[in-house]
C-alpha positions as CSV (number, residue, x, y, z in Angstrom):
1,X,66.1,66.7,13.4
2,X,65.5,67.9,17.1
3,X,65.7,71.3,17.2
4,X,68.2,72.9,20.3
5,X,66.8,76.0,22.0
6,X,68.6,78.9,21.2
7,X,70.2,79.3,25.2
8,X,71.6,75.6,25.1
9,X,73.1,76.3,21.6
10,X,75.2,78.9,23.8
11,X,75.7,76.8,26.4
12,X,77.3,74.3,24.2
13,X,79.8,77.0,22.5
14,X,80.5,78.4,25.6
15,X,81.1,75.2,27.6
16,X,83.4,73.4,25.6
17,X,86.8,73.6,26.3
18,X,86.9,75.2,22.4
19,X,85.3,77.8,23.8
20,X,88.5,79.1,25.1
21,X,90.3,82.0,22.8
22,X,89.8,81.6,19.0
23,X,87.7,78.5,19.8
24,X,84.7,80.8,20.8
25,X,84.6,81.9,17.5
26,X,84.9,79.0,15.3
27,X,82.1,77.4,17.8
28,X,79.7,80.4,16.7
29,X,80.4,79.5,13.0
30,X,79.7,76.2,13.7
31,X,76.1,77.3,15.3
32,X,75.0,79.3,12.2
33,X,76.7,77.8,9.5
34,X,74.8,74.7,10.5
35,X,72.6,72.6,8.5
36,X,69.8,73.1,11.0
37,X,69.7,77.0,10.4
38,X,69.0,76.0,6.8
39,X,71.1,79.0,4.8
40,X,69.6,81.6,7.1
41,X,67.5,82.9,4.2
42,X,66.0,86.9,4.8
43,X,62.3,85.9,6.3
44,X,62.8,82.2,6.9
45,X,62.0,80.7,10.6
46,X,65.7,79.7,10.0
47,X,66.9,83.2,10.0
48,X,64.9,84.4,12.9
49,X,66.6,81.4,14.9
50,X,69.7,82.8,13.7
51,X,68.9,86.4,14.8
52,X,67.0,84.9,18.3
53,X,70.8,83.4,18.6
54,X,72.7,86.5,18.2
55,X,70.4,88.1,20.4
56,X,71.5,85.9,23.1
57,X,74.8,86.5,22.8
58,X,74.7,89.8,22.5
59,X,72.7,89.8,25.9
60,X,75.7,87.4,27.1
61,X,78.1,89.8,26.5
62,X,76.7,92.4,28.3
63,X,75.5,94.7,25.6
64,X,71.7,96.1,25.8
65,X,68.7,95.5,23.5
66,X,68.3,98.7,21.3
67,X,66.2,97.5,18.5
68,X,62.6,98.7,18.0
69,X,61.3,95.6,19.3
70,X,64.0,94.5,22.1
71,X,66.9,93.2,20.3
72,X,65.2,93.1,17.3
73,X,64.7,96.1,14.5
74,X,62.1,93.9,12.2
75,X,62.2,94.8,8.2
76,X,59.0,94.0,5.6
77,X,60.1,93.1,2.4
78,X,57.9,92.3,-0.5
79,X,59.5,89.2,-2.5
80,X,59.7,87.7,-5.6
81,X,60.4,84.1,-7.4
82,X,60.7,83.7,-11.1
83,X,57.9,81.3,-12.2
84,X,60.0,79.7,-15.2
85,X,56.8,77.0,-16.2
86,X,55.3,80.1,-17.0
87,X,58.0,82.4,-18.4
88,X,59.7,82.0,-22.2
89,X,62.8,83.6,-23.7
90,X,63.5,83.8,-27.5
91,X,65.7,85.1,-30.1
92,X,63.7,86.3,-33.2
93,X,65.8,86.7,-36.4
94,X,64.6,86.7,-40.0
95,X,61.4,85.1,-39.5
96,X,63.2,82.2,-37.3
97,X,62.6,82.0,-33.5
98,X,65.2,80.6,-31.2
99,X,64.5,79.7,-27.8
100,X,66.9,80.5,-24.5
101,X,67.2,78.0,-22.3
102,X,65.9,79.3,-18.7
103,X,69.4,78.2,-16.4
104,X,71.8,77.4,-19.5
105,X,71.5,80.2,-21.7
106,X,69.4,82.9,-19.8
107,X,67.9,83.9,-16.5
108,X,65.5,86.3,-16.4
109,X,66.9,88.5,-12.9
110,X,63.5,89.4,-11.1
111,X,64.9,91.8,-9.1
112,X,65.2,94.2,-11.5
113,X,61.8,92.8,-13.8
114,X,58.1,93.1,-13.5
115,X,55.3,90.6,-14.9
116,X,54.9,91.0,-18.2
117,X,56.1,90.6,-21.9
118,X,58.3,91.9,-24.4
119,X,59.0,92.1,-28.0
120,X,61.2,94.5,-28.7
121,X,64.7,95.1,-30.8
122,X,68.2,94.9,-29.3
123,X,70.5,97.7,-29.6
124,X,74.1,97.0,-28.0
125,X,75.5,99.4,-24.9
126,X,79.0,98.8,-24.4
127,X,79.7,99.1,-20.9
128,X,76.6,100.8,-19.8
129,X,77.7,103.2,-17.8
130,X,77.3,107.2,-18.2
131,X,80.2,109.0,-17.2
132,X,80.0,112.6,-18.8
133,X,82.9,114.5,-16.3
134,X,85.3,111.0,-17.5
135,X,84.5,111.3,-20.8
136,X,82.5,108.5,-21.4
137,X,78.6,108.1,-21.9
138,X,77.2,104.6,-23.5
139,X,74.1,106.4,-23.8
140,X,75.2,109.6,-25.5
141,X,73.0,109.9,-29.4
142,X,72.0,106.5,-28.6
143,X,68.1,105.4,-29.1
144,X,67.3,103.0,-27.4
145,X,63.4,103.6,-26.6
146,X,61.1,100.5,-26.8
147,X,64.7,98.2,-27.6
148,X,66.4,95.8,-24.7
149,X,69.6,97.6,-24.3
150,X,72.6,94.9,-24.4
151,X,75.5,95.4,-22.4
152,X,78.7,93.9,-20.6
153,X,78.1,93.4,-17.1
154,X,80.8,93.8,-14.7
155,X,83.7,95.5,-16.6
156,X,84.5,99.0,-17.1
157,X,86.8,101.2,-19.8
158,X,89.7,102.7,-18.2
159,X,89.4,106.2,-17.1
160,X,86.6,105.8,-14.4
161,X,88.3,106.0,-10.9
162,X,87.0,103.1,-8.7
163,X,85.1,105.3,-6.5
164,X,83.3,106.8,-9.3
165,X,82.5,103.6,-11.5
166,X,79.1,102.9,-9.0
167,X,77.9,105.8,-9.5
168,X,78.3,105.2,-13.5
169,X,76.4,102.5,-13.3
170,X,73.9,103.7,-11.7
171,X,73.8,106.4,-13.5
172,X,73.6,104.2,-16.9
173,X,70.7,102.3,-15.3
174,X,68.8,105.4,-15.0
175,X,69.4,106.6,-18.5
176,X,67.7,102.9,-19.6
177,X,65.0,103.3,-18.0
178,X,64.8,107.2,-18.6
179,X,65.3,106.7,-22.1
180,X,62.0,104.4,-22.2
181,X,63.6,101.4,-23.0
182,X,62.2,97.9,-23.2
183,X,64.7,96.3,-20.6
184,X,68.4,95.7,-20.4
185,X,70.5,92.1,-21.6
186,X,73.3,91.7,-19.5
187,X,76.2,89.8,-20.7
188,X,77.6,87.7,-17.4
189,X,81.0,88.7,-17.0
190,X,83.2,85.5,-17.7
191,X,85.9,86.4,-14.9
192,X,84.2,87.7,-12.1
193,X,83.9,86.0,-9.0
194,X,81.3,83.3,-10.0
195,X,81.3,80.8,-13.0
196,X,78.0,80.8,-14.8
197,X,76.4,77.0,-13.4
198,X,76.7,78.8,-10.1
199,X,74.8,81.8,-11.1
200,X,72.6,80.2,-12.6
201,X,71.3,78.0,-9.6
202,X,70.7,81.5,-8.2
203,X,68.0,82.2,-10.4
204,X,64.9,80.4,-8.3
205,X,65.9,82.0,-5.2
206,X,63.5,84.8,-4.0
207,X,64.4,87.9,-4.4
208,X,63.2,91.4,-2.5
209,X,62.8,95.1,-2.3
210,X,62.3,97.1,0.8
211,X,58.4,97.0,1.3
212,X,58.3,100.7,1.5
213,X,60.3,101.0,-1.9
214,X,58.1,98.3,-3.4
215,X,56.4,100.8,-5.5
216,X,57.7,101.1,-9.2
217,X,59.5,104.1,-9.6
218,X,58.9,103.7,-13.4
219,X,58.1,101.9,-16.6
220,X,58.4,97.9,-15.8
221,X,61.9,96.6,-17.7
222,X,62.9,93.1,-18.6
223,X,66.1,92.2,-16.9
224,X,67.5,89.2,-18.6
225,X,71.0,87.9,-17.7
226,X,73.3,85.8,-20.7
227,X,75.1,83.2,-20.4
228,X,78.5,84.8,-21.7
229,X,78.9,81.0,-23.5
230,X,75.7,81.7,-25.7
231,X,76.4,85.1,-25.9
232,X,77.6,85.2,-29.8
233,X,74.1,84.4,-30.8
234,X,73.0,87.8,-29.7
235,X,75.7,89.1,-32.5
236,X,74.5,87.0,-35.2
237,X,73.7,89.5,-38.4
238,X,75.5,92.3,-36.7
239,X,78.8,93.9,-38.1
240,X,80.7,92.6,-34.8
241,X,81.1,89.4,-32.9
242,X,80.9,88.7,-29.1
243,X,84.7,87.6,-28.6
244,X,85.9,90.7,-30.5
245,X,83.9,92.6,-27.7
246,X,85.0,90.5,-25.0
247,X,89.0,91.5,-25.8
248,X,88.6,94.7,-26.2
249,X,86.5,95.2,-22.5
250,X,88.8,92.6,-21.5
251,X,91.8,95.7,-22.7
252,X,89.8,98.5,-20.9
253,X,89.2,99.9,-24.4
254,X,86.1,101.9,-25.6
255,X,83.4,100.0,-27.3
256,X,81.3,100.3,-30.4
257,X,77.5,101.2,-29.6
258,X,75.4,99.6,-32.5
259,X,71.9,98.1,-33.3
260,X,71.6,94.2,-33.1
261,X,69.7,92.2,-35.6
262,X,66.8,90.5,-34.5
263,X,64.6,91.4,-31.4
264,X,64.2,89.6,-28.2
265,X,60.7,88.1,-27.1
266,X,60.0,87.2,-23.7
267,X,57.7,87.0,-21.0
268,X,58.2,86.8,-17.0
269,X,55.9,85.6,-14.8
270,X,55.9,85.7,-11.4
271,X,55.1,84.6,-7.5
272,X,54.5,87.4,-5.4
273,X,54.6,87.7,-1.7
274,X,55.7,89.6,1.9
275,X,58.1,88.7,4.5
276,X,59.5,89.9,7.9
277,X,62.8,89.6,8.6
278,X,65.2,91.3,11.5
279,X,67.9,93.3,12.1
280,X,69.6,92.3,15.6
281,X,70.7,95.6,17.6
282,X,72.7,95.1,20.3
283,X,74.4,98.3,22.7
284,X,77.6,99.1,24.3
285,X,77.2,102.7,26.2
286,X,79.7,105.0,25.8
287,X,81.3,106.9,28.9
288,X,81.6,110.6,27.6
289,X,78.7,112.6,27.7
290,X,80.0,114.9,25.3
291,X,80.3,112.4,22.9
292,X,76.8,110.6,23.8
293,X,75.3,111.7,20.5
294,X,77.7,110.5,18.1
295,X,77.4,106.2,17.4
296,X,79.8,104.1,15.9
297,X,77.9,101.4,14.1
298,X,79.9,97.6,13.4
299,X,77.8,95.8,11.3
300,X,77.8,92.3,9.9
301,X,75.4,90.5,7.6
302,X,73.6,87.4,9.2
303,X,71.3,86.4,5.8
304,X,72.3,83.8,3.3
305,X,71.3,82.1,0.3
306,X,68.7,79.9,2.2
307,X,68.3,76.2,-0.1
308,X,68.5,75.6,-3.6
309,X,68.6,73.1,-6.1
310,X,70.7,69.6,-5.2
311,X,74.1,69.8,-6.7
312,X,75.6,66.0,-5.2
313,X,73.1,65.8,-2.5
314,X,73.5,69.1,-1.4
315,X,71.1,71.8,-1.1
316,X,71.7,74.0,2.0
317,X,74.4,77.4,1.0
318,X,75.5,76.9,4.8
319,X,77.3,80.5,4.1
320,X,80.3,79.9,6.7
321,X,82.6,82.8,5.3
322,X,79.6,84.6,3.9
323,X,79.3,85.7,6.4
324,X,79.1,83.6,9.8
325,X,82.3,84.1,10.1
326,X,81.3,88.5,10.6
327,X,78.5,87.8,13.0
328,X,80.8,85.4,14.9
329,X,83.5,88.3,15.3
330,X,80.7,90.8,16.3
331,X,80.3,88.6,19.0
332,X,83.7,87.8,20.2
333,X,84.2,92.1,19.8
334,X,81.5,92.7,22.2
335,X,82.3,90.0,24.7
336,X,86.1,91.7,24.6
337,X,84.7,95.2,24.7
338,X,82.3,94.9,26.9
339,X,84.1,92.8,29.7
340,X,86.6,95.5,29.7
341,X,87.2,97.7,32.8
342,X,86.8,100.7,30.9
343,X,84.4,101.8,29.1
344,X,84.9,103.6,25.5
345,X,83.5,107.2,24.7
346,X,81.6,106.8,22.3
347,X,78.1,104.3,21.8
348,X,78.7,101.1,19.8
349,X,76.3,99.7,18.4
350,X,76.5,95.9,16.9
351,X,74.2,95.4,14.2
352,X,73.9,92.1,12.5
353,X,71.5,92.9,9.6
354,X,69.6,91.1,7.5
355,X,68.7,91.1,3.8
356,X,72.5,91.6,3.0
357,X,72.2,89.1,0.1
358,X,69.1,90.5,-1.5
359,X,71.1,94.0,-2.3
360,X,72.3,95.4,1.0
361,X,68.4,96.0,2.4
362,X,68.8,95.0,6.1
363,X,71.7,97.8,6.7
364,X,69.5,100.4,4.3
365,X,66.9,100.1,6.4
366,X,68.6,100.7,9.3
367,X,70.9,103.1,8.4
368,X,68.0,105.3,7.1
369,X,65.6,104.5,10.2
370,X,68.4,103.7,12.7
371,X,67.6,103.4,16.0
372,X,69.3,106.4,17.6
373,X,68.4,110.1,17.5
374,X,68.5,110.6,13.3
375,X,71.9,112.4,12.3
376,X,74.2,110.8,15.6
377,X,75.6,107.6,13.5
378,X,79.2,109.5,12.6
379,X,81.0,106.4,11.7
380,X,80.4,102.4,10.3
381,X,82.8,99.5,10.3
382,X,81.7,96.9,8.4
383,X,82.5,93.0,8.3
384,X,81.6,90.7,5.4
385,X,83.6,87.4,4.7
386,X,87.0,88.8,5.8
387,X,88.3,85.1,4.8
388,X,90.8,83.9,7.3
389,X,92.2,81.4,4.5
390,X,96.1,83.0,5.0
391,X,97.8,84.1,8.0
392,X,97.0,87.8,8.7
393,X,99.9,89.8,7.6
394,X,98.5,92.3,6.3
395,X,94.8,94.5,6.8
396,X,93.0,95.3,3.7
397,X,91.2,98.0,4.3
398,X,88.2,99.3,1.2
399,X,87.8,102.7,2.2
400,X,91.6,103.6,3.4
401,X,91.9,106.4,1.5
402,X,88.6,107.7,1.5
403,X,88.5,108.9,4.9
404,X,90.1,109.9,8.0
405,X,89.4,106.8,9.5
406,X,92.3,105.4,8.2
407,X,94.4,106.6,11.3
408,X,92.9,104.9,13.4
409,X,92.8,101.6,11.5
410,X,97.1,102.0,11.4
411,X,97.3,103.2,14.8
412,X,95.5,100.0,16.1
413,X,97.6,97.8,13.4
414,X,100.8,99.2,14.0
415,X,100.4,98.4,17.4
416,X,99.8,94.5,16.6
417,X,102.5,94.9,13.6
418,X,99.6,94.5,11.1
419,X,100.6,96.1,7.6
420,X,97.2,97.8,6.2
421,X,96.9,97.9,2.8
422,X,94.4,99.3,0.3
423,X,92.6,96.9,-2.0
424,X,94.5,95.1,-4.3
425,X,92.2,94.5,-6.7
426,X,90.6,97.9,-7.4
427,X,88.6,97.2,-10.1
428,X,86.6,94.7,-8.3
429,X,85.0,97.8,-6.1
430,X,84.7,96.6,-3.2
431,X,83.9,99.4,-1.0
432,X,80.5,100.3,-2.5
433,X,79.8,95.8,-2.4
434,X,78.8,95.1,0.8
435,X,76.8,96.7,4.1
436,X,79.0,99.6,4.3
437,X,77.8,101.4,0.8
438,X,74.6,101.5,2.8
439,X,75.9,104.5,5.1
440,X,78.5,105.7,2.5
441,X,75.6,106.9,0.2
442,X,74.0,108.5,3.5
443,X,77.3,110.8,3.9
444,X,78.8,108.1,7.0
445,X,82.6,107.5,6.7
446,X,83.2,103.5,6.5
447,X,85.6,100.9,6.0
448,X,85.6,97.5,5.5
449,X,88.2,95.2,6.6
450,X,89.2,92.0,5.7
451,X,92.5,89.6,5.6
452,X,94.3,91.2,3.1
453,X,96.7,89.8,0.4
454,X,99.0,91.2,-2.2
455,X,98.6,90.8,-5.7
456,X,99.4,87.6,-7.8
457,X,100.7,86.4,-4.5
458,X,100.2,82.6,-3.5
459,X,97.5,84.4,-0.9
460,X,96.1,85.8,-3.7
461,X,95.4,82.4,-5.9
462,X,94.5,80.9,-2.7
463,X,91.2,84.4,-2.4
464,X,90.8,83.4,-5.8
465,X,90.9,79.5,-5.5
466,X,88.1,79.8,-2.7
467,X,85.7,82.1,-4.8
468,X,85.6,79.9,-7.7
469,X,84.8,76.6,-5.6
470,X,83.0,77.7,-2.9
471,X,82.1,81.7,-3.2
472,X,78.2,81.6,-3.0
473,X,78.3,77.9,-3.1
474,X,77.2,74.9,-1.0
475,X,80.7,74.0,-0.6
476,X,80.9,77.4,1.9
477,X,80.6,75.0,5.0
478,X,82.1,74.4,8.1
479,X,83.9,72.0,6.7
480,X,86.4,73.7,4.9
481,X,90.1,74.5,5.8
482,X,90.4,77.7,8.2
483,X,93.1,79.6,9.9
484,X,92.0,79.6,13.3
485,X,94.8,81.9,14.1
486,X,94.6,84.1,11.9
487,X,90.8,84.6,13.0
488,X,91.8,85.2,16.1
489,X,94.3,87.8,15.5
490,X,91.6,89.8,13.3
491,X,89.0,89.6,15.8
492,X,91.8,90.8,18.4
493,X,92.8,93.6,15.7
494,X,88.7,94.5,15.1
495,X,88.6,95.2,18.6
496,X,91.6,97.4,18.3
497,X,90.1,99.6,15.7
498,X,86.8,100.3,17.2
499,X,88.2,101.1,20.2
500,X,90.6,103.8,18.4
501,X,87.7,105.0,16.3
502,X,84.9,105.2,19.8
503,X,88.2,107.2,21.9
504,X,89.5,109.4,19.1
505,X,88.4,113.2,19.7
506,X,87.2,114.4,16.7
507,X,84.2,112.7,14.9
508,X,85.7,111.2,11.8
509,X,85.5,113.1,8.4
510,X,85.7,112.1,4.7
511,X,88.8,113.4,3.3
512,X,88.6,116.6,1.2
513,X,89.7,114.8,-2.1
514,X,87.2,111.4,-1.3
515,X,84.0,111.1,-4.4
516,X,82.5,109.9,-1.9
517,X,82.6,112.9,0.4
518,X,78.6,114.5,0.3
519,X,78.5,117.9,-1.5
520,X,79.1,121.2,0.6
521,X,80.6,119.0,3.7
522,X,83.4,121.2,5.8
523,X,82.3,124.0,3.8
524,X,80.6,127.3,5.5
């Protein structure tokens, strides 16, 4: 395939008469949800095409280069692949060894495993969380030193506010590895947004770590991820089965915490290696100098999945709404805002970051090395497969009631006779899910907006419809059905609410009642 310099890739988008209105956009989806850019995989020649094409457009729009390196803000990674011809999974149970399938019953999830064997035995979690102030602590009189520590992965009891449930799990992965366990056996949660044969195809992708986190913080675990359709084997000998389990998580209801029979053997081997891949920085200057210090940050992921294995002759994760689609309305937001007459108070900064996919590292970097004086980021809006699938009634907004951000957000809304809404599906978490938990956990107000939807609503099955077939699939190509119009009204809408939250006054404040608020803020 010839390859198109980046400048006539433009130049196409820009000269065809789709360029005009919501066109524009849908042309930019086009560009990097294109075969030729490969899945944009973090490090890939690919990706720094994609990046060398947003940096042009950026420079289109009239913004200026405010990376450490022009445009560009680059981010080392050390990586990792699975080498399965070299790695082995097993159940051992009363002298009998049963082999996992690497792919159909298992996959041993590198990102959280270093080389190495275990044999070791299993001792069942529940939830895995640790959530002393709710009540609830998996780990509580539980030993689980030298064992694999089995639990349910992506469920939680009721009790555990949404904003609060992270920080549980977080908090239960530090008491495994704390408590010197083995590693952890994760039970893939049956209803979550991908089936398992998806996941699964997952498991040879590389995976990362911030280069300067690349050090082990402690004891290396085994990570191993179950196929929730093998799952019962694990319970084999034990006083409980699997599907018992499964209802009662399925309820919210409290589970049992018990040792397994049996012990798990395995061993993971692995390819090691570094990679370099950018963050895209891009500034609009604001026009009050008494607000020069304080930056609003919009940020967008541009990584995908890269290519994996063939399913129908297909190996490219194009990654149109995941997340194209953001990066293309970053671009539309700066052409509008920056072609305007007037110019906002505050600094914008556009930020398509990389690494998204790997666990949020592009935007982690930056937001803890941004590119501005340390301490002036005061605000981050955040856009990551807002799915124009349904005409845009209504805003969903993760993070509406967190902060006071939210005013703006209905003041720019009510002006287009946009409903916003909170998230309705709470227990799905999406505010801590995407780029914006990257600044949240730095004490940044944030918000998140998508195309929003109420629940069991025909919108809803149609969100729910397009996860299943094409969420983190191949199928996540240009091809697929869009509402053009609705894109265009949320792009129109985006522009709205940053150019509320760069004019408003104040600089924008967690509310006093938000988890999320950092300890001792508005406090003398």
């Amino acid at each position: 395939m010839t390859r198109v310099p980046i400048v006539a890739l433009l130049a196409l988008v820009a000269a065809s008469p789709a360029a005009a209105q919501s066109q524009s956009w849908w042309g930019h989806v086009n560009v990097l949800a294109h075969d030729s850019m490969r899945g944009r995989e973090t490090g890939s020649p690919e990706h720094r095409r994609a990046a060398e094409y947003v940096a042009a457009a950026f420079q289109r729009a009239g913004l200026r280069p405010s990376g450490t390196d022009g445009w560009f803000q680059p981010v080392r990674f050390q990586v990792r692949r699975i080498a399965e011809d070299r790695s082995r999974l097993a159940l051992v149970r009363g002298g009998k060894t049963e082999p996992l399938a690497l792919g159909s019953d298992a996959v041993i999830n590198v990102r959280g495993t270093g080389a190495g064997s275990v044999d070791a035995p299993l001792v069942f979690a529940g939830y895995g969380i640790r959530a002393p102030e709710h009540g609830l602590d998996d780990f509580a009189d539980l030993d689980i030193r030298g064992k694999m520590v089995v639990v349910l992965a992506g469920v939680a009891p009721e009790g555990i506010p949404g904003p609060a449930l992270a920080a549980a799990r977080s908090a239960g992965a530090d008491a495994i590895e704390a408590g010197g366990a083995a590693g952890v056996v994760s039970i893939f949660n049956p209803h979550g947004d991908l089936p398992w044969s998806r996941y699964a195809l997952s498991r040879l992708q590389p995976q990362m770590r911030l280069a300067s986190d690349s050090a082990p913080a402690g004891p290396v675990l085994l990570s191993v991820v179950i196929n929730p359709a093998r799952a019962e084997r694990l319970f084999a000998g034990s006083r409980h089965r699997y599907a018992s389990l499964r209802a009662l998580a399925d309820s919210g209801a409290p589970l049992p915490r018990f040792a397994l029979a049996g012990r798990l053997r395995g061993t993971a081997a692995l390819h090691e290696d570094t990679a370099v891949s950018d963050n895209v920085v891009g500034l609009l200057p604001g026009s009050d100098p008494a607000l020069e210090r304080e930056y609003l940050a919009l940020t967008a992921h541009l990584d995908h999945l890269g290519v994996g294995e063939p399913v129908d002759g297909d190996s490219i994760y194009n990654g149109a709404m995941d997340n194209a689609s953001g990066i293309a309305t970053l671009i539309e937001t700066a052409g509008t805002l920056a072609g305007r007459g007037s110019r906002l108070r505050r600094p914008v900064l556009f930020v398509a970051v990389t690494g998204e996919e790997k666990g949020l590292l592009g935007s982690d970097y930056f937001a803890g090395h941004p590119t501005m004086p340390q301490g002036a980021l005061v605000a981050n809006l955040n856009t990551d497969m807002f799915l124009p699938i349904n005409p845009l009634r209504r805003l969903l907004v993760n993070g509406l009631e967190e902060s006071d951000l939210s005013d703006d957000v209905r003041r720019a809304a009510g002006r287009l006779g946009v409903e916003v809404i909170t998230d309705p599906e709470p227990e799905r978490n999406g505010f801590v899910r995407s780029d914006q938990f990257s600044f949240i956990r730095r004490g940044i107000p944030a918000l998140s907006l998508k195309v929003g939807f109420t629940r069991d609503s025909p919108e809803h099955e149609r969100v729910l419809k397009w996860r299943q077939e094409r969420y983190h699939g191949m199928e996540d190509e240009v091809g697929q059905s869009v509402d053009r119009r609705a894109a265009a009204e949320f792009n129109r809408l985006y522009a709205e609410v940053v150019t509320e939250i760069a004019n408003r006054p104040t600089r924008p404040a967690w509310y006093p009642t938000s988890a999320f608020r950092p300890e001792g803020e508005g406090t003398e």
